[in-house]
C-alpha positions, 0 to 999 in steps of 0.5 A: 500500500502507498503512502498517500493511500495510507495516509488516506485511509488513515485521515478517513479512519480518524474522522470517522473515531472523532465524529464518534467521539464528538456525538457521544459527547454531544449526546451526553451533555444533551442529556444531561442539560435536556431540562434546558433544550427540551423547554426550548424544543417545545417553545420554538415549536408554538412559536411555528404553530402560532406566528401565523395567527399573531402575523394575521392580527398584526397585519390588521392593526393589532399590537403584537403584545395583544396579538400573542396573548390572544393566540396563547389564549385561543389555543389554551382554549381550544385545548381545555374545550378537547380535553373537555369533550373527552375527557369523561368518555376516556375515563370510562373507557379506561375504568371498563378497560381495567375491569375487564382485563381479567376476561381479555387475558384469559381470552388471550390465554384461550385463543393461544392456546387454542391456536397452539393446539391446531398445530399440535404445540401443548402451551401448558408447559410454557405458560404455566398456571395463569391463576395467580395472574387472573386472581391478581387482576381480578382483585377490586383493589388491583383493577383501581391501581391499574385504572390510576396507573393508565389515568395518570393518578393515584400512589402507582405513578409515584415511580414517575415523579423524575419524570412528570417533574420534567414535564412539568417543567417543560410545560410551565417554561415552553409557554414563558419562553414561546411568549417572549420569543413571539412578542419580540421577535422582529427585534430578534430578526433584525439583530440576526440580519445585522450580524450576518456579513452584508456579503452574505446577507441576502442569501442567508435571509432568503435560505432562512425564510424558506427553512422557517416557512417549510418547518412550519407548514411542516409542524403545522400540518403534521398536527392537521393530519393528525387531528383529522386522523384521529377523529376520522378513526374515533367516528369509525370505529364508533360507528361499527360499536368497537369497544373502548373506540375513542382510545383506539382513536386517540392512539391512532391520531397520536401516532400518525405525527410518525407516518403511516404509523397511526393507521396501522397501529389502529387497524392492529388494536382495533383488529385485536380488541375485536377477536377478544370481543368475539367479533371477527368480522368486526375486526375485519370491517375496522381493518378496512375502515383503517386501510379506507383511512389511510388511503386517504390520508397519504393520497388526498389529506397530507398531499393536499395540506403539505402542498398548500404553502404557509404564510410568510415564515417568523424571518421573512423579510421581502428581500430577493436573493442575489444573483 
């Protein structure tokens, strides 16, 4: 081997172990400080989601200051008029979910062990005896653990407390960042702008503007999917009288941020929760309403919100590029 073929595996040896190294070390420290980055995260986000409506009532007059607040308001709103609506209905179907969880196990246990004995496999050795389980869930004071553990209340959660601290603190600092990043940033705009060199400046505003303007039809439409989706599938599986259909709903919705994921997830939970149900053929109706769902979301819905450009970005400025 030559020496400049050498020293050329050996420069591209080197960056790769110093690219390693570097995001290792990255990743530690984005761990540790994640209590910093993640508010930020999160208020850089509502800052995509509601510049659009705080630029639209400036535009019409509206002081920014107002402007903010009547966007954070509506949005709180919105959120609190949600979780209203269904709320009651999720607590109820997770309090039947907690109760009959004794009869889904033991028709999860029938149903395998039924399968295994069409192919000549004797489940009993690998299971074991499935009493003490179905004693344990059967237990009033177990069901109520479980239902506080899937509502988010009660003593069973206390394992969550580093964790609901750090969402707490997420919840209470992205909106007080969102808000001071919103009210001022024109300012934070123009003092950006000023920093570039004037050499470069036109062209990093105009590459600027259309990252932000991307991002955020990105993020904005992303949430649209997902709402559409949800309460698409939430309606659907209502319709055919799949139990504990709302939460089947709010997991689809929630997951379609991660695409085709929400559809497919769905069509699996609804499919499983029918056979346990006894109803085969109403797993099957909710598998076709789920592929109908996503069929329609990935050839109409998200084409059609993800080509529709947003408004004007947080960093637009109105200045062309240079030749």
């Amino acid at each position: 081997m030559s020496n400049d073929r050498l020293r050329r595996v050996a420069l591209v040896v080197w960056t790769a172990v110093g690219l390693a190294v570097c995001a290792f070390v990255l990743i530690r420290v984005a761990g540790a400080v994640r209590v910093i980055w993640l508010p930020m995260a999160f208020a850089f986000g509502l800052v995509l989601l509601l510049e659009p409506s705080v630029r639209w009532m400036e535009r019409r007059g509206v002081h920014r200051f107002i402007a903010t607040a009547l966007s954070f308001l509506g949005l709180v709103a919105f959120l609190v008029a949600i979780t209203a609506l269904v709320y009651p209905t999720v607590q109820r179907q997770v309090t039947d979910f907690a109760q009959r969880l004794p009869d889904l196990y033991e028709g999860i246990l029938a149903w395998l062990e039924e399968t295994a004995g069409r192919i000549g496999i004797d489940l009993g050795s690998f299971l074991g005896d499935g009493g003490a389980l179905a004693d344990w869930l059967n237990d009033p004071a177990n069901q109520e653990t479980i239902r506080n553990l899937l509502i988010g209340f009660g003593s069973g959660a206390g394992h969550l407390i580093k964790g609901v601290t750090e969402a707490a603190a997420v919840a209470l600092l992205a909106p007080v960042l969102a808000l001071y990043l919103l009210i001022d940033l024109p300012r934070f705009k123009q003092n950006a702008i000023g920093l570039t060199p004037p050499a470069l400046r036109d062209e990093v505003v105009y590459v600027s503007r259309d990252v932000a303007r991307a991002m955020g039809s990105f993020v904005r439409g992303q949430l649209l999917v997902a709402l559409i989706v949800g309460v698409a599938s939430s309606i659907g599986m209502f319709v055919i009288g799949l139990p504990f259909w709302l939460l089947v709903g709010i997991i689809s919705g929630l997951l379609n941020m991660i695409p085709f994921l929400g559809p497919v997830t769905g069509g699996a939970l609804a499919f499983i929760i029918s056979l346990l149900n006894n109803d085969p053929w109403q797993g099957v109706v909710a598998v076709i309403i789920y592929t109908v769902i996503q069929q329609i979301d990935n050839h109409v819905i998200t084409p059609l919100i993800h080509r529709t450009r947003g408004p004007p970005s947080p960093f637009a400025t109105g200045i062309a590029p240079s030749p």
